[in-house]
C-alpha positions in Angstrom: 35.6 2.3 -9.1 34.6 -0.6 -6.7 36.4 -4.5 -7.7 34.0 -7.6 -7.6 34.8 -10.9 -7.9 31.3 -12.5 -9.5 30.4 -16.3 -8.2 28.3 -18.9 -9.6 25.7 -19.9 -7.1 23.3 -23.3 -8.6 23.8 -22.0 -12.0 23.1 -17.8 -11.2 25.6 -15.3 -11.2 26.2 -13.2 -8.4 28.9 -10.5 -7.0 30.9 -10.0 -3.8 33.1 -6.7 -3.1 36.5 -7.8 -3.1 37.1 -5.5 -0.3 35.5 -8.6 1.8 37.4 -12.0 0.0 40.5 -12.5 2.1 41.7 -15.7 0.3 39.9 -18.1 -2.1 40.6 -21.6 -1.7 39.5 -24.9 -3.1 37.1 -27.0 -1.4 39.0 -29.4 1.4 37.4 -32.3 3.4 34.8 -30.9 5.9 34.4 -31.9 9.5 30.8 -31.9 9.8 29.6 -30.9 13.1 25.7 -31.8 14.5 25.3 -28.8 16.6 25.9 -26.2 13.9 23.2 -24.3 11.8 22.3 -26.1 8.7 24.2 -23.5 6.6 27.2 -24.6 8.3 28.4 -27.2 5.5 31.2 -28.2 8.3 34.6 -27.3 9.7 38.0 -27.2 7.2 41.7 -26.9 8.5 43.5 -23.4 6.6 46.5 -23.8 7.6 46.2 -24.6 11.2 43.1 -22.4 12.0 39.8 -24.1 12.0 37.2 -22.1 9.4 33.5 -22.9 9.2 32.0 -23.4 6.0 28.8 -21.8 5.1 26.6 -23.0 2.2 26.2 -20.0 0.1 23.2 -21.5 -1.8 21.4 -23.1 1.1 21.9 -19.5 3.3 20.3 -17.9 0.7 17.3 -20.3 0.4 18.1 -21.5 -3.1 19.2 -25.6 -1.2 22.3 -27.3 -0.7 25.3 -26.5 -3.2 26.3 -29.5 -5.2 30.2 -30.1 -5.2 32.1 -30.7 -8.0 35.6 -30.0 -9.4 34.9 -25.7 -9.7 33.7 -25.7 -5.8 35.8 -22.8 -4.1 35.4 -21.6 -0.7 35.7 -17.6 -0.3 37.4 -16.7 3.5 36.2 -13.3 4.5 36.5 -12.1 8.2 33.2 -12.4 9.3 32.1 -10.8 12.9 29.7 -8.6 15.1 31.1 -5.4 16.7 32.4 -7.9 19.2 33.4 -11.0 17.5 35.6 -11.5 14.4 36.6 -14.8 12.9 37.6 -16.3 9.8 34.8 -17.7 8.2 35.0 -19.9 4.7 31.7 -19.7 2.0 31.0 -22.2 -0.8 30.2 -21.9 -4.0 29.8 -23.4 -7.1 32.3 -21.7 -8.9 34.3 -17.8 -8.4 34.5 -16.3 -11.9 36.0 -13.1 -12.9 36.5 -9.8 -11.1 35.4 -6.9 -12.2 35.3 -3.5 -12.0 31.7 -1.3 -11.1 31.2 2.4 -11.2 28.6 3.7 -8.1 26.4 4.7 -11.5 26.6 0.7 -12.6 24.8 0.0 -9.6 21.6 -0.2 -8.7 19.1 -0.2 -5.8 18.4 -3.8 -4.3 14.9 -4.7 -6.4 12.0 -5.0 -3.9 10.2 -8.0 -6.0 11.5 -10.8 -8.9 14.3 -12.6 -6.4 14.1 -15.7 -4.5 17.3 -14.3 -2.3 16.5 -12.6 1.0 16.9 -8.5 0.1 18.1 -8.3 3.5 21.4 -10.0 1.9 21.7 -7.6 -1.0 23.6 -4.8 -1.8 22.8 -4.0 -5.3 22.3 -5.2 -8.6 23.9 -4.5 -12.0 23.9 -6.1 -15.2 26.5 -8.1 -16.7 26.7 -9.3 -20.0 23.3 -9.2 -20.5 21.9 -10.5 -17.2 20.8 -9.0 -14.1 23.4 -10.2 -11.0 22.9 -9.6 -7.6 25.7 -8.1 -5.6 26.0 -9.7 -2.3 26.2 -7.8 0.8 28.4 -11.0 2.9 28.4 -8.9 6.2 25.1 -9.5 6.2 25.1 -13.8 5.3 25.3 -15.0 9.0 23.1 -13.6 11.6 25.0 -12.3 14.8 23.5 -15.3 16.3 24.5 -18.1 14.1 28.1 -16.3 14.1 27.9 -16.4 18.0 27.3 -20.4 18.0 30.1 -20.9 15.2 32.9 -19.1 17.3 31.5 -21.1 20.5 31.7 -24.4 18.7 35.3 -23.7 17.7 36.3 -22.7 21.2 34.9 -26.0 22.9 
C-alpha cells in the first residue's frame, strides 16, 4: 500500500506519492525573477532558504494557475544525480491522501490526456473519475533544474 496526497490542478484532480511531499505550505509572496523558465512562478523565502516555485499547471501545458485562498505550494527535493535542492510546486488546491494498492494502478494511458505521458506515473480512479498520478521527479528537466540552482547561487 503506496500514500498519495491528490491535488487540484485548474479544476482536474491529480495524485503525487507522498514519498516525494516534504512540507506543504501556503502560497507566500513570490520574487519573480526574468531569467527563469516560464514555469518558474518566482522565488519564496521557507524559512531562510530560498525555494523556486514551479507552476504545476503551466509545466504541464494546461496555462498559468490562478491564485486564490486554496493555493498551496508542495516542497519536494527535486535534483539530478548531481544536484539536489528544495524546490516548491503550485497548485490550486492539495486534497486528501490516500491510500493505493499496486493492483489500483494502472499503466500511464497512451491517448485522451492533454498532460505530457512523460510526467506520468499511473492512473487510477477515484470516486468515479479517472486521476492521473504524477511522477514529480520527472516535472523539471535536468536543464531547467540546472538554471534554478544557478540563479539561487548568483
Amino acid at each position: 500500500m503506496t500514500a498519495y496526497v491528490t491535488l487540484n490542478v485548474l479544476d482536474e484532480t491529480y495524485a503525487v506519492s507522498v514519498a516525494s511531499v516534504h512540507e506543504l505550505v501556503m502560497l507566500q509572496p513570490l520574487t519573480h525573477v526574468p531569467t527563469m523558465p516560464a514555469c518558474i512562478r518566482g522565488l519564496m523565502n521557507l524559512r531562510g532558504t530560498v525555494v523556486p516555485v514551479v507552476d504545476l499547471a503551466q509545466q504541464l501545458g494546461l496555462g498559468a494557475t490562478n491564485i486564490g485562498p486554496q493555493t498551496c505550494v508542495i516542497i519536494v527535493q527535486a535534483g539530478t544525480d548531481d544536484v539536489h535542492s528544495p524546490m516548491g510546486v503550485l497548485t490550486n488546491e492539495v486534497r486528501d491522501v490516500i491510500a493505493l494498492e499496486e493492483s489500483d494502478i494502472g499503466a500511464v494511458p497512451a491517448f485522451g490526456t492533454t498532460v505530457d505521458t512523460a510526467y506520468l506515473a499511473g492512473v487510477t480512479r477515484l470516486g468515479g473519475r479517472y486521476v492521473l498520478i504524477l511522477d514529480l521527479a520527472k516535472i523539471l528537466t535536468p536543464d531547467e533544474l540546472l538554471a534554478v540552482v544557478e540563479a539561487e547561487r548568483t
